[in-house]
N, C-alpha and C positions, 0 to 999 in steps of 0.2 A: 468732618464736622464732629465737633465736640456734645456728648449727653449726657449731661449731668445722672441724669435718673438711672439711665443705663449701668453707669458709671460705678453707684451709691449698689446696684443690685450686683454686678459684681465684684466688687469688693465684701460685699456681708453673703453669698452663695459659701463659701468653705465655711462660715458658721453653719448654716442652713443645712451643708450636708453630713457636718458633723452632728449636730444632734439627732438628724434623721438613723446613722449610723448607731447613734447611742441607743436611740427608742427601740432600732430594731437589734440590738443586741440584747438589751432589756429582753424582749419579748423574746427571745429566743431561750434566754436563761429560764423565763416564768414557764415558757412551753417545757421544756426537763423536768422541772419539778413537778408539773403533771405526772410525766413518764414515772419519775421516781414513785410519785402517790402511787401509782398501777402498781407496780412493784412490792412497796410495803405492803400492798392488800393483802398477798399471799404464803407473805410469813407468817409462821405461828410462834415462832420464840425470839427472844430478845438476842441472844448472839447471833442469830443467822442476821436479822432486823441490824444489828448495830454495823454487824462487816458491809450491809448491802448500802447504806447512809454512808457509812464512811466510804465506800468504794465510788459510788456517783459523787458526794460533795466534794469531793477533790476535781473532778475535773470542771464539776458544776462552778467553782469558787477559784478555779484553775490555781490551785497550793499546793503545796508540797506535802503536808500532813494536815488528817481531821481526827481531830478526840471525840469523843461522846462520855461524858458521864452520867449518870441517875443518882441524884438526890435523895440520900439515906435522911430521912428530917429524925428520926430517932436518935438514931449516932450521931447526926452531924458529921457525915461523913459522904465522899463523892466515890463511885466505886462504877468501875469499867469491866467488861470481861477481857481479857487479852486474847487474841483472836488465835493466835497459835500452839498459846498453851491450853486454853481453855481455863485460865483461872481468874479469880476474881480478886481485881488491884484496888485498892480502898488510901483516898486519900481524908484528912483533913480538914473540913469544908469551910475550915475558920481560917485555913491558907490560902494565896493565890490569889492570880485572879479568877479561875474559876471558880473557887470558891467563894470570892465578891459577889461575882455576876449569880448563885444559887441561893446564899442571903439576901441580896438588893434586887434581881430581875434586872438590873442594869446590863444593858450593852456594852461594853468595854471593845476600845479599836485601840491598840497600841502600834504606834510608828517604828517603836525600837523599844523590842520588851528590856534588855537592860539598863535602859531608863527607866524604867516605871517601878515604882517603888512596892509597887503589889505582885512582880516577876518572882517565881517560885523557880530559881535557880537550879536549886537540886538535881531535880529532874536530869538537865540539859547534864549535868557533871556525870550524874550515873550512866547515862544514855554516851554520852560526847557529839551527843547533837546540838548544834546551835540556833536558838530560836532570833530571830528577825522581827518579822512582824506578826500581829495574832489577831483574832476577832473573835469576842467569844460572847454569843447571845445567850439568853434563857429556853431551854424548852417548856413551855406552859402549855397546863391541857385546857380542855375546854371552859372549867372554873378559875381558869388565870393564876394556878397554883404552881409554883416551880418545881416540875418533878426532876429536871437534869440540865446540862448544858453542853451545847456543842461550843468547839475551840476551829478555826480554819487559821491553817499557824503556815507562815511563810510563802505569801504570795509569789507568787512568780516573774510578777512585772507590775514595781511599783508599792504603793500600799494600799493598803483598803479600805473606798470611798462610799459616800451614802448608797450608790447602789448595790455595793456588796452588802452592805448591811442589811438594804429590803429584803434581798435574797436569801441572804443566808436565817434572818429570821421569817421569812414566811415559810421556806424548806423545814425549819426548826417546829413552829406550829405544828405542821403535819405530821412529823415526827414523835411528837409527844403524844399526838392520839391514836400513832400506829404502835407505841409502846407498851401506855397503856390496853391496847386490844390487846397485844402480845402476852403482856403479866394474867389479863383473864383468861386469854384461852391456856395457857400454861398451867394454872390453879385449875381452871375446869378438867383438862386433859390428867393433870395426876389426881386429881380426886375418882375420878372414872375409871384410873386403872384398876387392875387386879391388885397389883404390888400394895398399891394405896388401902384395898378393900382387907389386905390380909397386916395390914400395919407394917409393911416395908412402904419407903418410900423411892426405894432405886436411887440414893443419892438426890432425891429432890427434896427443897428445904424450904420454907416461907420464906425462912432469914434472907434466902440467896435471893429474895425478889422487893422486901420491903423494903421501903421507906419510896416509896410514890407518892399520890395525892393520900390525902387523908382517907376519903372515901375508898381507895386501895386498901389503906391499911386497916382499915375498919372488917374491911372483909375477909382481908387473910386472918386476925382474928376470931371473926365467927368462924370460919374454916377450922383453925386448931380446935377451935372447942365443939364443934361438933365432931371431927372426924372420927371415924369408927365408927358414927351411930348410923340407922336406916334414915334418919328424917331427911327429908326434901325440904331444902330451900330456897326458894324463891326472891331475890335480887331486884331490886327496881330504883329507878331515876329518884 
């Protein structure tokens, strides 16, 4: 005997289990970036902080390579730490499309970066890496200011759809407020040293940390201009 109704349900059941798969892969990726939150709580500086992001958002985002940059708004410039050497790589922020996405907060998703006319080629020549596809959201802190940008470059299977995008910017949120914590306990930590109190500074710099939100930069200024003296200052929202 023939059932229509029956029939109508399955044939639409492999939709049904495919989005059920979807949601629960969703949810599994949002559950990580918990983990990762837990994680950044316990950094105190921004290279350890940036190797720990890049090391989960790679499998988080399942790619081949993740960038991080911070947003010099002074220089106009994007500058990463290089996790090996320990030095600090300073690009252009009027290039690229990282550099886009740190002027505009624009999302950018490129299908085939040597299409897009905003593909900052150089790189990939010096490196002889070959970029594919890329995702590069804004890091914003809490007042929506762009301090940096993460890159998730060369997916692994496929290219990168609105759900990579959630992901990868809600991970990026987080981010930017565990960076900024990083930059003040850093300024806190060397103002409290000794080094600090006898005017060495052990190789620590403002320079090496500004261009954050504004309200960053406001303070590593009074910072220079008080240093050296006994007064106590006090910091507030």
């Amino acid at each position: 005997m023939w059932y229509p109704v029956a029939k109508g349900i399955g044939r639409n059941q492999p939709v049904q289990n495919s989005t059920t798969l979807n949601e629960s892969h969703r949810a599994d990726r949002l559950r990580a970036i918990l983990g990762i939150c837990r994680q950044m709580t316990s950094v105190r500086d921004v290279p350890t902080l940036q190797e720990l992001i890049v090391k989960e958002a790679k499998t988080l985002m399942g790619v081949d390579r993740v960038s991080i940059f911070l947003f010099d708004r002074e220089r106009c410039e994007l500058w990463s730490v290089i996790s090996q050497e320990k030095k600090i790589m300073r690009l252009d922020a009027r290039l690229g499309i990282a550099g886009k996405v740190a002027l505009t907060g624009d999302t950018i998703n490129v299908a085939d970066a040597y299409d897009h006319p905003l593909f900052y080629k150089d790189m990939d020549l010096q490196t002889g890496y070959r970029t594919r596809t890329l995702l590069a959201v804004a890091l914003r802190n809490l007042k929506g200011e762009v301090i940096g940008v993460c890159e998730a470059i060369n997916k692994n299977q496929g290219a990168f759809n609105d759900e990579d995008i959630e992901i990868l910017e809600t991970l990026a949120a987080h981010a930017a407020d565990a960076f900024e914590t990083a930059q003040f306990r850093q300024l806190i930590e060397a103002e409290r040293s000794p080094s600090s109190a006898n005017g060495s500074r052990s190789g620590f710099s403002t320079q090496n940390i500004i261009g954050m939100s504004h309200r960053t930069q406001a303070i590593i200024r009074l910072i220079d201009q008080i240093r050296g003296s006994s007064v106590d200052v006090l910091i507030q929202d």
